[in-house]
PAROPA-216567 format. One line per 3 residues: number of its first residue (from 0); their letters; for each residue x, y, z of C-alpha. Coordinates in Angstrom, 2 decimals, padded with zeros to 5 digits, always signed. Example, Ala and Ser with C-alpha at 12.3 -4.5 7.8 and 13.67 -1.06 7.14 Angstrom:
BEGIN
0	as	+012.30:-004.50:+007.80; +013.67:-001.06:+007.14;
This chain:
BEGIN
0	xxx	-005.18:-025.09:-049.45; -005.09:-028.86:-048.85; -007.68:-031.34:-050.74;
3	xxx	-009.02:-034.36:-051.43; -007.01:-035.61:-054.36; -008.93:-038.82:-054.88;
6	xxx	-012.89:-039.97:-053.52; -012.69:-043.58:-053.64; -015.64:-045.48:-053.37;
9	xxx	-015.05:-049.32:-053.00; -017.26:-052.27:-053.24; -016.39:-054.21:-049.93;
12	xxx	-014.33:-053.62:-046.93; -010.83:-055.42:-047.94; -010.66:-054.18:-051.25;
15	xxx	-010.86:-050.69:-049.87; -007.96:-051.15:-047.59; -006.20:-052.59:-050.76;
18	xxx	-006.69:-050.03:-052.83; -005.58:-047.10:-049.89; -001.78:-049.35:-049.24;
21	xxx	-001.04:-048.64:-053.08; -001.60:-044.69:-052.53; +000.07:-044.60:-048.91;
24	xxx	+003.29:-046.60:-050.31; +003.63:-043.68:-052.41; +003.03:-041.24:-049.95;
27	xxx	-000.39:-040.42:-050.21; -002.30:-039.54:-046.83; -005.06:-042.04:-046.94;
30	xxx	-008.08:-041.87:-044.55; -010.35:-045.22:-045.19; -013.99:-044.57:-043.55;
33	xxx	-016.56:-047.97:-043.02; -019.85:-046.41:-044.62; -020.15:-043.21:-045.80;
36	xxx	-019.67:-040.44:-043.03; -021.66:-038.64:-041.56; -020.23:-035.04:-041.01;
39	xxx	-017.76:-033.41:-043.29; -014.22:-033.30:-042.89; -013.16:-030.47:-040.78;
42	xxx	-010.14:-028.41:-041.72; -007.33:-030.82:-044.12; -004.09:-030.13:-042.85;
45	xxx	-002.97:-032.00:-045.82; -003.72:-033.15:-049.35; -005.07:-036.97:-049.25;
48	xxx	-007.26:-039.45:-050.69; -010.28:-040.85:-048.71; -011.73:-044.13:-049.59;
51	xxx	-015.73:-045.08:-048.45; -015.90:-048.92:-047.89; -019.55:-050.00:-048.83;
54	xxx	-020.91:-053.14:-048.98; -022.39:-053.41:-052.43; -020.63:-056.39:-054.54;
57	xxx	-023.65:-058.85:-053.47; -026.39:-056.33:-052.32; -029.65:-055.84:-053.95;
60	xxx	-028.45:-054.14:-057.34; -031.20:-050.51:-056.52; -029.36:-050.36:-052.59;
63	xxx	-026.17:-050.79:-054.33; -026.24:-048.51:-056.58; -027.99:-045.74:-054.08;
66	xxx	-025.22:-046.37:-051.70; -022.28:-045.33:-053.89; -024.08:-042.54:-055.51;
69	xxx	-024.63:-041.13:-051.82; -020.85:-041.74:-051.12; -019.57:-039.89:-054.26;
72	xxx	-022.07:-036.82:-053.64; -020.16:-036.85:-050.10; -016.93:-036.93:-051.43;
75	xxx	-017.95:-034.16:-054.18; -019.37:-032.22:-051.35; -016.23:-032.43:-049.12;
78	xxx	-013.81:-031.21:-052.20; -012.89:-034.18:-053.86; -011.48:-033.51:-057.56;
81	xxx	-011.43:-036.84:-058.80; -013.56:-039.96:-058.56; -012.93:-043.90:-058.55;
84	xxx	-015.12:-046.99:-058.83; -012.82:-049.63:-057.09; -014.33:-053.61:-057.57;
87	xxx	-012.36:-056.45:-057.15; -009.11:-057.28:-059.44; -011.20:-060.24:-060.32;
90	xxx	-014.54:-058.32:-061.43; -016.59:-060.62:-058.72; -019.77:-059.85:-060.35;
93	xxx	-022.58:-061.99:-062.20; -024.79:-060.79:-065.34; -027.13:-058.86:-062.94;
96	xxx	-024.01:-057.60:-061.05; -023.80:-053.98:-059.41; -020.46:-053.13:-061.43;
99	xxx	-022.12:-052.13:-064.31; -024.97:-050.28:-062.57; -022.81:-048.50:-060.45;
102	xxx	-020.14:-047.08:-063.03; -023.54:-046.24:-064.77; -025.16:-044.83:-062.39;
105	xxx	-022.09:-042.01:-062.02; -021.28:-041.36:-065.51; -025.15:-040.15:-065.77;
108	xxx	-025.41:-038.29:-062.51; -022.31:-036.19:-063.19; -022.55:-036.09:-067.40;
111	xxx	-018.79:-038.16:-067.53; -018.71:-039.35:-071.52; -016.71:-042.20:-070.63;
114	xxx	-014.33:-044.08:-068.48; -011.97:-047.05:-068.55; -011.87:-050.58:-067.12;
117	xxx	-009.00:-051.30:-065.57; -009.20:-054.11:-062.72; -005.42:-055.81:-063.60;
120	xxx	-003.28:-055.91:-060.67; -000.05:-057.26:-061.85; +002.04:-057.64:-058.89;
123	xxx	-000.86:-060.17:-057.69; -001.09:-062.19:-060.90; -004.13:-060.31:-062.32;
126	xxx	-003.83:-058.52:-065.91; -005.67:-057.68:-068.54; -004.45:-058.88:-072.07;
129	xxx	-006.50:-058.20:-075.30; -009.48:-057.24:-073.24; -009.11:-060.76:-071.23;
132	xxx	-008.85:-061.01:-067.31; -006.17:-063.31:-066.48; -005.16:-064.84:-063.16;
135	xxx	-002.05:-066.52:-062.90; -002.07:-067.20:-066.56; -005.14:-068.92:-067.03;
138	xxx	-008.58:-066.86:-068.17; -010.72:-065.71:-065.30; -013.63:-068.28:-066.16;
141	xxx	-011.38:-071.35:-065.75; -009.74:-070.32:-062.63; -010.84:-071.78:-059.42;
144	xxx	-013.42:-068.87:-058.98; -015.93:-070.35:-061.41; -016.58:-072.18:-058.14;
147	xxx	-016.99:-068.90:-055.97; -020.26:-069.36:-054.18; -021.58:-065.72:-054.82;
150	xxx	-020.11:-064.27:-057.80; -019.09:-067.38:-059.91; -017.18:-066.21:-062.68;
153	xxx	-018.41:-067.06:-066.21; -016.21:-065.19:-068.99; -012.85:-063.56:-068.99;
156	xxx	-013.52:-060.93:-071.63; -014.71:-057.74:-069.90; -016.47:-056.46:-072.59;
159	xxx	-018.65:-059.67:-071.90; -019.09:-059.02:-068.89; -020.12:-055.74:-068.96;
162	xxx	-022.62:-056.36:-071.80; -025.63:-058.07:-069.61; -025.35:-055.54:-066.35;
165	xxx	-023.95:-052.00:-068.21; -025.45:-050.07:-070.57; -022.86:-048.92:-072.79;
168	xxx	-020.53:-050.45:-075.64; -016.84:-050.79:-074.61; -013.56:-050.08:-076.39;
171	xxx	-010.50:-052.28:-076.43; -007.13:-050.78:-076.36; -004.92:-053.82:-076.53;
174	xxx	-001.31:-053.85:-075.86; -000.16:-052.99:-079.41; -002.48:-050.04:-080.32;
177	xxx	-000.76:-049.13:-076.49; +002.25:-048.98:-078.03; +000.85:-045.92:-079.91;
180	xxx	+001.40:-041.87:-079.36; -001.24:-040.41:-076.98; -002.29:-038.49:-079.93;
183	xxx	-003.00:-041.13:-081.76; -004.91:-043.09:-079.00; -006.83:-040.08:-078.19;
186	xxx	-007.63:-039.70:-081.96; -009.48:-043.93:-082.06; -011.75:-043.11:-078.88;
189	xxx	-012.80:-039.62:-080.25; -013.75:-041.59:-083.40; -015.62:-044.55:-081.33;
192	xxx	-016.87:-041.79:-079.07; -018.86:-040.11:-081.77; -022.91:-039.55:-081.00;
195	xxx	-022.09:-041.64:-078.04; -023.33:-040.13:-074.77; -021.21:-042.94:-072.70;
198	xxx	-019.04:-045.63:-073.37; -016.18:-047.68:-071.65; -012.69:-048.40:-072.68;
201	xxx	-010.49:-051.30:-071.91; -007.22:-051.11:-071.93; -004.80:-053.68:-071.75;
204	xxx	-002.79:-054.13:-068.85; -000.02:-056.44:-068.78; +003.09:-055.38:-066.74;
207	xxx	+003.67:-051.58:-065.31; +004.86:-049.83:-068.20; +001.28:-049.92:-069.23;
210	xxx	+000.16:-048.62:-066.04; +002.13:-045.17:-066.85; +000.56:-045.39:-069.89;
213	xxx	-002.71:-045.45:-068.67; -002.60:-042.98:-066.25; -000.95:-040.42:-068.48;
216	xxx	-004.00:-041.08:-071.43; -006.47:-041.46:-068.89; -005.09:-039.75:-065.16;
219	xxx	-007.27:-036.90:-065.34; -010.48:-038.34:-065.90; -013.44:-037.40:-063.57;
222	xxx	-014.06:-040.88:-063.20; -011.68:-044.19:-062.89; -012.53:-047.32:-062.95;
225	xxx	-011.00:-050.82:-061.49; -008.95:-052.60:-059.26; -006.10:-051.19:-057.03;
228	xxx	-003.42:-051.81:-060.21; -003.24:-047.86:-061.12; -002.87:-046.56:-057.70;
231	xxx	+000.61:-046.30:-057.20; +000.78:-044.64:-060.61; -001.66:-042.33:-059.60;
234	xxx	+000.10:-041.77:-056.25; +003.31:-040.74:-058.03; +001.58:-038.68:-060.05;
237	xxx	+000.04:-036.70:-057.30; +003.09:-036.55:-055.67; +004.66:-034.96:-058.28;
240	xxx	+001.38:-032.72:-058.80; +001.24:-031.83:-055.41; +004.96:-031.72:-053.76;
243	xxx	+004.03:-033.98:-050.50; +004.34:-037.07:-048.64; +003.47:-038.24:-045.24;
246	xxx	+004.95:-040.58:-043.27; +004.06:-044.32:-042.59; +001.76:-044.76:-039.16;
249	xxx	+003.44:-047.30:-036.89; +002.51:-050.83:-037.62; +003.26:-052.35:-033.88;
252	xxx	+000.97:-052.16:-030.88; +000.70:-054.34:-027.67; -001.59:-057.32:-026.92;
255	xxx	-002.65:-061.10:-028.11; -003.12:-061.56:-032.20; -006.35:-063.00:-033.63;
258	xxx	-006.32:-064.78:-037.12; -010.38:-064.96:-038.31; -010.38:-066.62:-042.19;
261	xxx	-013.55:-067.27:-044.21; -012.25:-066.95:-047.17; -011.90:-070.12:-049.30;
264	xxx	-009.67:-069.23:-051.97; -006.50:-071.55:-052.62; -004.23:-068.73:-051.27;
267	xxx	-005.76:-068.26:-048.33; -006.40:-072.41:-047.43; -002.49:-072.50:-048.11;
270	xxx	-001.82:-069.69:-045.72; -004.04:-071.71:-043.40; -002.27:-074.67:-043.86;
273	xxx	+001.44:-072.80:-043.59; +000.36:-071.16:-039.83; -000.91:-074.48:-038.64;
276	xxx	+002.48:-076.05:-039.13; +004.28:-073.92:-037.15; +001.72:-073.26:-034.53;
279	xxx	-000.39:-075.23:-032.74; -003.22:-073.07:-031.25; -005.82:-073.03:-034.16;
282	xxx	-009.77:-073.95:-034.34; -012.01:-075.10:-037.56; -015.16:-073.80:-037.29;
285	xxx	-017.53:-076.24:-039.13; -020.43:-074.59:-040.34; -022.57:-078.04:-039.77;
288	xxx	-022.19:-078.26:-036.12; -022.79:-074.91:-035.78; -026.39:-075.40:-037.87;
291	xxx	-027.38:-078.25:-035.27; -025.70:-076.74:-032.41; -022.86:-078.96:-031.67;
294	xxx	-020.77:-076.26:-031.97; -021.70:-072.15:-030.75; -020.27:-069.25:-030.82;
297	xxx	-019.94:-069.08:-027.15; -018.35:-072.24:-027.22; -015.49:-070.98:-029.93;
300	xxx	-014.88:-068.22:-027.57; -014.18:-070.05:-024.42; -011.84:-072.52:-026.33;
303	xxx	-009.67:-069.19:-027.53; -010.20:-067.20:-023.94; -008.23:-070.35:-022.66;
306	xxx	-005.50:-070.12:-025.00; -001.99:-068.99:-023.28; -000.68:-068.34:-026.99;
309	xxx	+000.32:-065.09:-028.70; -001.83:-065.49:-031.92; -004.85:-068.02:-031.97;
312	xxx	-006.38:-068.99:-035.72; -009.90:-069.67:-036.15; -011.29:-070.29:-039.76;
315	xxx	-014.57:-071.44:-041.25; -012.29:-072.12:-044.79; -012.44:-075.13:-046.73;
318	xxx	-012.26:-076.52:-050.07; -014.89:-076.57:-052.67; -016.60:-079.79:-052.21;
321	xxx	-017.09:-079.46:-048.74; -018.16:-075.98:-048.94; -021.02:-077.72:-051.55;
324	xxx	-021.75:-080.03:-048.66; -022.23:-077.65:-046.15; -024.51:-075.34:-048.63;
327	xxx	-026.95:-078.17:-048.80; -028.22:-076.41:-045.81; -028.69:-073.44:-047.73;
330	xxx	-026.59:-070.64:-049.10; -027.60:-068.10:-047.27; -028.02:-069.58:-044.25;
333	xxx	-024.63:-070.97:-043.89; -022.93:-067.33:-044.98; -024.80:-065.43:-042.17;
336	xxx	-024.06:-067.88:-039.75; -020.57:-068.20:-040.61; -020.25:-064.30:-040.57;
339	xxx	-022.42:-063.74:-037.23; -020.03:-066.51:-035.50; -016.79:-064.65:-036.39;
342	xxx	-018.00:-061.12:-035.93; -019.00:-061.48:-032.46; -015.74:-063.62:-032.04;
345	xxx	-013.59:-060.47:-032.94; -015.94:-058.32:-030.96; -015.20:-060.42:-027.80;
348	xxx	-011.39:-060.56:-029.00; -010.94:-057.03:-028.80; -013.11:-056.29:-025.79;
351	xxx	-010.66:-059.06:-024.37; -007.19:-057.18:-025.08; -006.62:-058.88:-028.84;
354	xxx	-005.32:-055.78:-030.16; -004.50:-057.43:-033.40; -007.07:-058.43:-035.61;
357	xxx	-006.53:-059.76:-038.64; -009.07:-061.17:-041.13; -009.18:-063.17:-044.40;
360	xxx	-011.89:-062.77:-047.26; -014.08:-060.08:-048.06; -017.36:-060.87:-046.47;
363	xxx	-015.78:-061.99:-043.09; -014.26:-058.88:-043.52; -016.95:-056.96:-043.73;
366	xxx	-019.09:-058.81:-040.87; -016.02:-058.31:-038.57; -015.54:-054.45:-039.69;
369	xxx	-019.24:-054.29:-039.13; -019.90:-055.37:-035.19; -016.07:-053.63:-034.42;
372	xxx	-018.02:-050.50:-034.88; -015.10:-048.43:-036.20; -015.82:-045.17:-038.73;
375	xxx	-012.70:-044.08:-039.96; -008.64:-045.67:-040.25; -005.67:-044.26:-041.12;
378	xxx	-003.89:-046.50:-043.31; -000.25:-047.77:-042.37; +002.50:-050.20:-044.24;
381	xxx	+001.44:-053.25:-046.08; +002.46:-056.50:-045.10; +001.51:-057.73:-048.56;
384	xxx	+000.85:-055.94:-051.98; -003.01:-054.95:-051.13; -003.00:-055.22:-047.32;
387	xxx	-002.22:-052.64:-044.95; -001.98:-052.39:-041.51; -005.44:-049.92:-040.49;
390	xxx	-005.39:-047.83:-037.37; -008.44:-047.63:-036.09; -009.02:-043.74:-035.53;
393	xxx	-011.72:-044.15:-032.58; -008.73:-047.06:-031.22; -005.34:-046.57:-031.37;
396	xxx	-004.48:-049.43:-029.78; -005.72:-051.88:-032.29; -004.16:-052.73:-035.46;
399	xxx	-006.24:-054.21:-037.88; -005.68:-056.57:-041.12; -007.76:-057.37:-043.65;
402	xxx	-006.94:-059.24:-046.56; -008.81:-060.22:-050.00; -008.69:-064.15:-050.24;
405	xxx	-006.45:-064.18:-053.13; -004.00:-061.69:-051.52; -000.98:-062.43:-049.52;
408	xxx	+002.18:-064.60:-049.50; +002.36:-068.59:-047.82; +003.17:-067.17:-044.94;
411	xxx	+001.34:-064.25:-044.62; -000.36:-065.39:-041.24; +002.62:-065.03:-039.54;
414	xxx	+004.09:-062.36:-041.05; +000.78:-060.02:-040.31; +001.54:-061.43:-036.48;
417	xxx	+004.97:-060.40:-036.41; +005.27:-057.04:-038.45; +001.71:-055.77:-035.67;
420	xxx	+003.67:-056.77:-032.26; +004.51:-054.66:-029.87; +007.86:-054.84:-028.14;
423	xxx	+006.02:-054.56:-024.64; +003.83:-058.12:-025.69; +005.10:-060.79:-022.59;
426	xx	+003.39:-064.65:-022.94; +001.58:-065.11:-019.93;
């Protein structure tokens, strides 16, 4: 009888689709559904993981933590034998952050002892080393996010950031005591575990080894915790569990490509940067002109409708200081705006014949996601570690990329463009 192997339950719209390419490149089935669904799945034909993409890194802490609890009952209700809290590789969350609740809020509704933290992604710079979040080599609080206008980051020690928004005390496992037998690892969380009712664990993370590690100590938990780093560790393992692997969907289709960043980070503004030198149809849009109304959304679209070009690139991203100067207007203000402007630009895209969407940063992503209107995606190759190509399920004519700010190689623009056309695409 086929099952649900994993229920994934992820915190925003791109790091779902990460977390389903890791599974798929191992030859998991992955379905990815925006929301939780509302009927149960009707007769598996094969084992697979489903992922629920919520919206719940930024949203009132009580909504988020509702939210995922009603997407894990789902996924308990449809068969799933194994849960997974996915949040960014980066943690994006502040001292009243939903991670904590959320992770709580499970362990108590399903009587879980404990879990583990695990948001390292190696093969995208992130790891965890003595408890420590690392990107690139430098600690998580001195990166460039300590700027990030939502979730600033303020420590690199998990166990810090845990304390203010979790309940529970954590365990390290660090890299050495890694190095240990199973038995013996087992033998130092039974002892910390003692007349606790919950706890976390940490364990290090610092190249793959210790992601076989992990998911042999911890791979049959009820509950996992983290970033997409242990899923193609856990995809092996259920392949070797379970005997079975699909086949990749195809990444091509026909019709015009669409490029829609928001994000700011300085992987993203260099991608930017890389497509605008080697092509010249691209458009800024400036979140000042749109406040006084220079500058509309209608506007935006007419300028792109005209556009004889395969791929067009709009982008709201910028640099730090002048995304302080355009916050002066207010926070809030500026972030709807921004999203409203390129959601209703991708709805027109695709109503238009843009068959290929693809989108950078995870709350453009989810804005975009949002007004498309689509439930449920198979998920295809990745053009980057963390970024699949999505078939829209309701669509199969659109392809759809969406990529975490941080994700993605210089020229991943133009690579997303050229691994989704179609061989029947003709320039007008």
């Amino acid at each position: 009888m086929s099952k649900i192997l994993l229920g994934i339950v992820a915190d925003d719209f791109s790091g779902a689709s990460d977390a389903a390419s890791f599974l798929v490149k191992q030859g998991i089935k992955t379905l990815l559904f925006n929301g939780v669904p509302k009927a149960p799945i009707e007769d598996l034909k094969e084992d697979m993981a489903i992922v629920v993409a919520l919206k719940t890194r930024t949203e009132e802490t009580s909504k988020a933590v509702s939210e995922s609890l009603a997407a894990f009952q789902w996924l308990k209700q449809n068969g799933a034998k194994q849960f997974f809290v996915k949040y960014c590789s980066t943690f994006d969350s502040t001292k009243v952050g939903n991670i904590g609740p959320i992770i709580d809020s499970v362990l108590e509704k399903y009587g879980i002892n404990y879990t583990i933290l695990a948001p390292a992604l190696p093969v995208n710079g992130r790891i965890v080393k003595d408890g420590h979040l690392i990107v690139n080599g430098v600690p998580l609080h001195e990166t460039h996010m300590r700027f990030h206008p939502l979730t600033p980051m303020w420590d690199s020690d998990l166990a810090n950031l845990m304390e203010p928004q979790g309940k529970y005390q954590s365990l390290k496992i660090n890299h050495e005591l890694l190095e240990l037998s199973n038995e013996e690892i087992l033998k130092i969380i039974e002892e910390f575990g003692q007349n606790k009712e919950h706890f976390y664990i940490i364990p290090d993370y610092i190249e793959e080894k210790h992601a076989v590690k992990i998911v042999e100590l911890f791979g049959d938990l009820p509950l996992l915790t983290g970033g997409s780093g242990l899923m193609e560790e856990l995809g092996r393992k259920y392949i070797s569990e379970n005997n079975s692997k699909s086949d990749y969907v195809a990444s091509s289709t026909n019709g015009k490509a669409i490029i829609l960043a928001g994000s700011c980070s300085a992987a993203t503004l260099q991608q930017i940067e890389e497509f605008k030198s080697n092509h010249d149809t691209h458009f800024r849009i400036d979140p000042l002109e749109l406040i006084n109304g220079k500058q509309t959304k209608e506007k935006l679209w007419k300028q792109i409708e005209a556009c004889n070009a395969e791929a067009v690139l709009v982008y709201s991203s910028d640099k730090p200081d002048s995304v302080k100067e355009a916050q002066r207007a207010g926070v809030e203000k500026v972030s709807e705006l921004l999203e409203q402007t390129t959601a209703y630009l991708a709805k027109k895209a695709v109503e238009s014949g843009f068959n290929r969407i693809i989108v950078a940063g995870g709350e453009t992503s989810g804005a975009v996601t949002k007004i498309l209107g689509y439930d449920a995606y198979i998920i295809g190759e990745s053009i980057a570690p963390g970024v699949p190509i999505m078939v829209p399920m309701e669509n199969k004519n659109v392809r759809l990329v969406l990529k975490s700010g941080n994700f993605g190689q210089k020229d991943f623009f133009m690579r997303a463009v050229d691994m989704t056309k179609g061989d029947l695409y003709v320039k007008p």
